[in-house]
C-alpha positions as CSV (number, residue, x, y, z in Angstrom):
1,X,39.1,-6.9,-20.4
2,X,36.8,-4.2,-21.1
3,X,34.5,-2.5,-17.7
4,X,32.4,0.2,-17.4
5,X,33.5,2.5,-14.7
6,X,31.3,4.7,-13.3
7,X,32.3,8.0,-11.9
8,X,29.1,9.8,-11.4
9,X,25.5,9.5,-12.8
10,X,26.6,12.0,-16.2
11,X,30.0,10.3,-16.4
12,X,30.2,6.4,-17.1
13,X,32.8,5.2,-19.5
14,X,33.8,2.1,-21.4
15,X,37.3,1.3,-20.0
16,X,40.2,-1.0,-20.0
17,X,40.6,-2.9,-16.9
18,X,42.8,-6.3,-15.5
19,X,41.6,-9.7,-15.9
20,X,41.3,-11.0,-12.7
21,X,43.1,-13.9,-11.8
22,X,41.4,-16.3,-8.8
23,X,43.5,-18.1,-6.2
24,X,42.8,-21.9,-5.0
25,X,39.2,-21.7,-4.0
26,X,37.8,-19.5,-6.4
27,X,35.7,-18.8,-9.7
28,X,36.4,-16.7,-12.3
29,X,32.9,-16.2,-14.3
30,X,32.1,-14.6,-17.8
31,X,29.7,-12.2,-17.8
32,X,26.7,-12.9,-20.0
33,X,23.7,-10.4,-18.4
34,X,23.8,-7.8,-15.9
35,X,20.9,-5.5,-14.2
36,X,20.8,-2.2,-13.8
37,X,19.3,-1.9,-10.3
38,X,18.1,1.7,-9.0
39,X,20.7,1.8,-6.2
40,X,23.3,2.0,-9.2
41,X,22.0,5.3,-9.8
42,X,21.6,6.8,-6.1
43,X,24.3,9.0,-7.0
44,X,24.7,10.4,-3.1
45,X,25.1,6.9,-1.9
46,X,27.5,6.0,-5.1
47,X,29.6,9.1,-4.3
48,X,29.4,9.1,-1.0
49,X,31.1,5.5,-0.9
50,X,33.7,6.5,-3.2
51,X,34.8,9.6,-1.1
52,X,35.0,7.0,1.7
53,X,37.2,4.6,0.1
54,X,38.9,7.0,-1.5
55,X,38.7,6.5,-5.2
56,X,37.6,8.1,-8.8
57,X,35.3,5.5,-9.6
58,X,33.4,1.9,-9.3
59,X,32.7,-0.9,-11.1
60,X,29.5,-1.5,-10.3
61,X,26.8,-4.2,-11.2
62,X,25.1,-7.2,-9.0
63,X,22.4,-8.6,-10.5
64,X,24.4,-10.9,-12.8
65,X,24.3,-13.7,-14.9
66,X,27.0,-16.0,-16.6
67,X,29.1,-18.8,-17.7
68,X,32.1,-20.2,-15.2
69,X,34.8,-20.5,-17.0
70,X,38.2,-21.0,-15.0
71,X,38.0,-22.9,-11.4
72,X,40.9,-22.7,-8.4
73,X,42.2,-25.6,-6.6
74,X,39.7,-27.1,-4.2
75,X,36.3,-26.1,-5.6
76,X,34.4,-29.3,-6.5
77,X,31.1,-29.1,-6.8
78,X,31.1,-26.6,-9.6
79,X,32.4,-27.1,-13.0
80,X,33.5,-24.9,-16.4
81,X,30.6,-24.6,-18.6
82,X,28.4,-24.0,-15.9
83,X,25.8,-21.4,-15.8
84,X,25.4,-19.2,-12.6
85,X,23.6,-16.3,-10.7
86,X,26.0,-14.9,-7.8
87,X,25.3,-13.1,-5.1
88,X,27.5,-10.5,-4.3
89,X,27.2,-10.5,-0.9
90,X,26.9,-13.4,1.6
91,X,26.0,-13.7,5.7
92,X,28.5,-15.7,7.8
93,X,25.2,-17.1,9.3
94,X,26.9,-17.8,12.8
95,X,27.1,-13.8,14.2
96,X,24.2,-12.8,16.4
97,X,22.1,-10.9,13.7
98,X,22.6,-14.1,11.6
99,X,21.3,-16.2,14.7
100,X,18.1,-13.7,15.5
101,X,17.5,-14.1,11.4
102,X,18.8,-10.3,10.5
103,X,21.3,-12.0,7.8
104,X,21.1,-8.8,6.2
105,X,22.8,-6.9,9.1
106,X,25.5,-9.2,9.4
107,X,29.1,-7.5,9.3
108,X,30.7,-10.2,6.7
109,X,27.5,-9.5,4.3
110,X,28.6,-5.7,3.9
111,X,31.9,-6.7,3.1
112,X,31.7,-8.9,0.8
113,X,31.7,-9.0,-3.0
114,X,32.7,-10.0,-6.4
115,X,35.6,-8.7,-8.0
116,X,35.7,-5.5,-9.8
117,X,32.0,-5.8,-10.4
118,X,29.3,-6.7,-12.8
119,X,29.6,-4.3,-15.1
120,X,32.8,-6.3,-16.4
121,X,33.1,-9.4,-19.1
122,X,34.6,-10.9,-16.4
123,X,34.2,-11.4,-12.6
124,X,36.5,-13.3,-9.7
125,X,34.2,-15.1,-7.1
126,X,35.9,-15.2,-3.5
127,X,35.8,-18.2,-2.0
128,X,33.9,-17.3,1.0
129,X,31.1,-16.4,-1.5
130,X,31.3,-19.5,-2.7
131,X,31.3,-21.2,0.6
132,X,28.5,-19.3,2.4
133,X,26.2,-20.6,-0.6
134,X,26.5,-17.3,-2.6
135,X,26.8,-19.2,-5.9
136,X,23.6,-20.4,-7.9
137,X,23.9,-23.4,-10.7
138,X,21.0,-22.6,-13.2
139,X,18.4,-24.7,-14.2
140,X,18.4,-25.1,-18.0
141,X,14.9,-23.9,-18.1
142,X,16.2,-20.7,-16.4
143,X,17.3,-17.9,-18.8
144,X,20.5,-15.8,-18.4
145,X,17.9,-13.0,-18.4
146,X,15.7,-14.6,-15.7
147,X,18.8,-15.0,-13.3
148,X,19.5,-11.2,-13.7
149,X,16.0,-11.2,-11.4
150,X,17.2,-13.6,-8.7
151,X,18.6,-10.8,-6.9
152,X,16.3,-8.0,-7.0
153,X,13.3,-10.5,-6.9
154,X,15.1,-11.8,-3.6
155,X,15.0,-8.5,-1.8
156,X,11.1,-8.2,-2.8
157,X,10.8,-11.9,-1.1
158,X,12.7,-10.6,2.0
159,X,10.8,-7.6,2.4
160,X,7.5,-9.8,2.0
161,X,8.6,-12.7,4.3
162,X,9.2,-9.8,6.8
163,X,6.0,-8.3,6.6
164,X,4.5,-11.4,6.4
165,X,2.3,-10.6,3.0
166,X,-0.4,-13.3,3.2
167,X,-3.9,-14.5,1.6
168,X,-7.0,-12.2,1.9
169,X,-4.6,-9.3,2.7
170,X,-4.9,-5.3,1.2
171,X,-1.3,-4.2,0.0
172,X,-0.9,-0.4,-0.8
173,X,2.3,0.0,-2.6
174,X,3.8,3.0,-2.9
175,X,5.5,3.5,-6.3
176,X,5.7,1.6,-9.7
177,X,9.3,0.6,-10.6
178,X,10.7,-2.8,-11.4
179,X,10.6,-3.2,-7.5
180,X,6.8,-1.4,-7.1
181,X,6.0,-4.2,-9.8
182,X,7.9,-7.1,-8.4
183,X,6.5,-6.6,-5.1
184,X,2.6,-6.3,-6.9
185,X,3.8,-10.3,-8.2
186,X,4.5,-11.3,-5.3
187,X,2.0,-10.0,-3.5
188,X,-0.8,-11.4,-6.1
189,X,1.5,-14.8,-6.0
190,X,1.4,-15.1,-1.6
191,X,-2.3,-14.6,-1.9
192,X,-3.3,-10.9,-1.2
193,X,-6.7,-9.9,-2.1
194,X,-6.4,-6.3,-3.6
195,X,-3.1,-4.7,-4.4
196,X,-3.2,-1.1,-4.9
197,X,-0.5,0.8,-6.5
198,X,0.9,4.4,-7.0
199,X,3.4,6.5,-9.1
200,X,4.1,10.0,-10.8
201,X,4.2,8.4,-14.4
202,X,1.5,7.3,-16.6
203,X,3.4,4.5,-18.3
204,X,4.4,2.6,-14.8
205,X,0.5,3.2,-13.4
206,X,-0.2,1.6,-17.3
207,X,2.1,-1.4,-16.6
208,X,0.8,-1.7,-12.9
209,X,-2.4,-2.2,-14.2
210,X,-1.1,-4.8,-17.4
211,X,1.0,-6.6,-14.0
212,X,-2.9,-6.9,-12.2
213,X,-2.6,-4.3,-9.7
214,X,-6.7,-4.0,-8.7
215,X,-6.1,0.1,-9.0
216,X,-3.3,2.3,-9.9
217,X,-3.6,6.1,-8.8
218,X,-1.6,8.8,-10.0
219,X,0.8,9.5,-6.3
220,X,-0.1,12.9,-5.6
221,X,-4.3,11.8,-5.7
222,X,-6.1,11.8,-2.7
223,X,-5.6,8.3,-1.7
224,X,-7.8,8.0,1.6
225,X,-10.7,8.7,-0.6
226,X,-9.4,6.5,-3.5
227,X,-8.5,3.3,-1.3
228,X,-11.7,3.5,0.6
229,X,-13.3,3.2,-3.0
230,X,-11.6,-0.3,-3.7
231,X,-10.9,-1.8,-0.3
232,X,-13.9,0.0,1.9
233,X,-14.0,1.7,5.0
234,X,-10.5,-0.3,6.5
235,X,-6.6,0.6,6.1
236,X,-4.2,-1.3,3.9
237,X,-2.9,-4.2,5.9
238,X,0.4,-3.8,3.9
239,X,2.1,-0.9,2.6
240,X,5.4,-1.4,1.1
241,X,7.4,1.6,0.0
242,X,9.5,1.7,-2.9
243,X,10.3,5.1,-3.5
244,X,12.8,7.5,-1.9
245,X,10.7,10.5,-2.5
246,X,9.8,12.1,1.0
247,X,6.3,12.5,-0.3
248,X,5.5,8.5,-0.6
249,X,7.4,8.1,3.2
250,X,5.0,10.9,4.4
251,X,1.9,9.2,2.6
252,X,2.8,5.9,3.8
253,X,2.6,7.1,7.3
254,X,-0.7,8.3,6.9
255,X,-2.5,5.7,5.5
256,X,-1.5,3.5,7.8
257,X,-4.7,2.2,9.8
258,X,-5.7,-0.4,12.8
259,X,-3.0,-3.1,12.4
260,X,-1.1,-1.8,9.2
261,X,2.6,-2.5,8.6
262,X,4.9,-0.2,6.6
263,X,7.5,-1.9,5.7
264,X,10.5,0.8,3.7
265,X,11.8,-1.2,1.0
266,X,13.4,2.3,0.2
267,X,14.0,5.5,2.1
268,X,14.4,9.2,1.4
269,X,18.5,10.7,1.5
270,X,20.3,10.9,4.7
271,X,19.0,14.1,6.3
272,X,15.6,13.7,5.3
273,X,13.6,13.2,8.2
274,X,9.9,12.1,8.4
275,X,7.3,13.3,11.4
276,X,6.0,9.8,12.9
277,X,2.0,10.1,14.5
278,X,3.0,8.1,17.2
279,X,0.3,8.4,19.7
280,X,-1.9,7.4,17.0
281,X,0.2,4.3,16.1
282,X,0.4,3.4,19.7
283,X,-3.3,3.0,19.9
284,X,-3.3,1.3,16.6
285,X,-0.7,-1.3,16.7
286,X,0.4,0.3,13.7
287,X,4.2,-1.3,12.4
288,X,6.8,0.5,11.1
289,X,9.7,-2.0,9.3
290,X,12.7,-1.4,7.2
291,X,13.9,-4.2,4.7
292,X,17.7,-4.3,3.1
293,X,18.8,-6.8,0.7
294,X,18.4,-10.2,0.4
295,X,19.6,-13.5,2.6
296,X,20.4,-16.8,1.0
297,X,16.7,-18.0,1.7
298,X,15.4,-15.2,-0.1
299,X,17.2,-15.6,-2.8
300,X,16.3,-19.1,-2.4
301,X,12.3,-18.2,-2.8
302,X,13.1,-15.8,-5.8
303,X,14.8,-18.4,-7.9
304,X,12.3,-21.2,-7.1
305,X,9.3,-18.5,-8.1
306,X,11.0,-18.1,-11.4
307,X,12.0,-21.7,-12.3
308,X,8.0,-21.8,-11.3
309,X,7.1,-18.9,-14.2
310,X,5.3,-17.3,-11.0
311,X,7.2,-14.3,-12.1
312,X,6.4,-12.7,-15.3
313,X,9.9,-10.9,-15.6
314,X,10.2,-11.0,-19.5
315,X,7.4,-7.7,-19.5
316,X,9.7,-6.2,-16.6
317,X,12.3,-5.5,-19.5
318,X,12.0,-2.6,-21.0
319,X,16.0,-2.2,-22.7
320,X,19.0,-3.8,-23.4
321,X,22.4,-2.0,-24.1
322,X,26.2,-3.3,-24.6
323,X,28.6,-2.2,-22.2
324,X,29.7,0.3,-24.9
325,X,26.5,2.0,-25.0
326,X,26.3,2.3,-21.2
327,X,25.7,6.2,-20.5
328,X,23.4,6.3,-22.3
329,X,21.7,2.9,-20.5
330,X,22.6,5.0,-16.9
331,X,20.4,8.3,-19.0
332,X,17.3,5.9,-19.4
333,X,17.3,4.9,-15.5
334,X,18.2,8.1,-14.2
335,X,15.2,9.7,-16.2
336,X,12.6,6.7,-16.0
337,X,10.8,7.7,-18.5
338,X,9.2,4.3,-20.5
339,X,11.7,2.6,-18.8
340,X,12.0,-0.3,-16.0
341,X,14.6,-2.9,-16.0
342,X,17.0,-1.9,-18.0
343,X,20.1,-4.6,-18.8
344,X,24.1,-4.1,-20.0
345,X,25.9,-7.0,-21.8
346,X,29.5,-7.1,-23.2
347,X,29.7,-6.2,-26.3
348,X,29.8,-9.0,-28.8
């Protein structure tokens, strides 16, 4: 079967690869839709994990969508012909984290995943993702391109559920990606009253504005001054980071008023540290959160806000490539230009 193996952010290459064969309790799934999603392309993390496995290259890809089309011995409530969203990694639910509700931390969901990846026409589900509810029949009325959005929609839900996003509430969100844009959705869909949004580029503060967002400003604008002018004389209740550039961590922290959360739904490189006012958070009751991922009850929400049309994700599209055109899909991320989600397919 053809894959796409990537080997650094300037090197990704259409490749020959084994079809994988399941064992009793497994899937194997066709691959009819898969994501791009920004961690594919945070080319320290990417390398750094290679270096620690020790290999040339990974087959990446999670947000996926397709068709199941061989089942092992003992799976019975899915059939062939089926049409799926899998989540690559699943909690055991039972470990302490899983207990205290940090699925997210729990050891079994950073081990697990599909086999090679999504970035292949054809993927083996483990069996223990498919026991710890990791695999998702699709409603006819959801797409294969919908699906591609469970997953990243799920972390937004996650990081929102955390943070406990909820009617008459300000959200400030730092930077206007898929995920900056997502989160604005969400936050519009859970009942916040103004939503505020930032970036460097013209064309995400432009779709910001066509997603709702009651003000986009450019990132490096004086945003005290600005947010005063659409929310008053009060601090964002909400401000959700989704950026890794050490400028959007440092402005998060100081526009953080009486009762604000910051919640990092994405963080600077290892080695980047950020100062912290502490003294003035302590009088505050300011909140500082992280969110990773997405648990089962996330994912959960996402789908059911989709199969709702909540979610406009069709606008969120911006390209679609075949697997044989995928350096140059990995050059239109990595630049984000007029780009947001951007989606490989086997060639046909």
């Amino acid at each position: 079967m053809k894959v796409v193996k990537y080997y650094n952010n300037n090197d990704v290459r259409l490749d020959d690869y084994p079809k994988p064969d399941i064992l009793p309790g497994e899937i194997l799934v066709e691959v009819k839709k898969s994501g791009i999603c920004g961690s594919d392309v945070l080319e320290y993390y990417r390398l750094a994990k290679m270096k620690k496995i020790g290999v040339s290259y990974l087959i990446l890809g999670h947000e996926i969508s397709g068709d199941i089309v061989q089942i092992g011995d003992n799976v019975k409530h899915l059939k062939i012909g089926e049409r799926v969203f899998v989540s690559h990694h699943v909690p055991c639910f039972d470990c302490h984290y899983c207990l205290q509700g940090h699925h997210t931390a729990c050891e079994l969901l950073h081990n697990t995943n599909f086999d090679p990846g999504g970035f292949a026409e054809y993927i083996r589900i483990p069996e223990i993702n498919i026991k710890k509810k990791g695999v998702y029949v699709l409603n006819q009325e959801i797409s294969y391109e919908d699906a591609v959005f469970i997953e990243p929609l799920g972390c937004v839900c996650r990081a929102q559920r955390q943070a406990d996003v909820n009617k008459g509430q300000t959200v400030l969100i730092l930077g206007s990606g898929v995920s900056g844009l997502l989160h604005l959705q969400l936050a519009k869909v859970r009942g916040a009253s103004k939503v505020i949004m930032t970036d460097i580029s013209k064309y995400r503060l432009e779709m910001a504005k066509k997603f709702r967002a009651d003000a986009a400003f450019y990132a490096d604008s004086d945003l005290h001054h600005l947010i005063k002018e659409v929310i008053g004389n009060k601090s964002p209740d909400v401000i959700i980071v989704c950026t890794g550039a050490r400028s959007a961590a440092k402005q998060a922290l100081e526009c953080a008023g009486p009762g604000s959360k910051i919640i990092f739904f994405a963080v600077p490189p290892p080695g980047i540290n950020i100062e912290v006012p502490i003294n003035d958070y302590w009088r505050n009751e300011v909140t500082i959160m992280t969110s990773y991922g997405a648990a089962p009850i996330d994912l959960d929400m996402a789908y059911n806000w989709l199969l709702a049309k909540r979610i406009n994700i069709e606008d969120l599209i911006s390209h679609r490539f075949y697997f044989s055109q995928a350096q140059e899909a990995f050059k239109v991320v990595c630049e984000a230009n007029e780009s947001l989600k951007v989606i490989l397919e086997p060639d046909q």
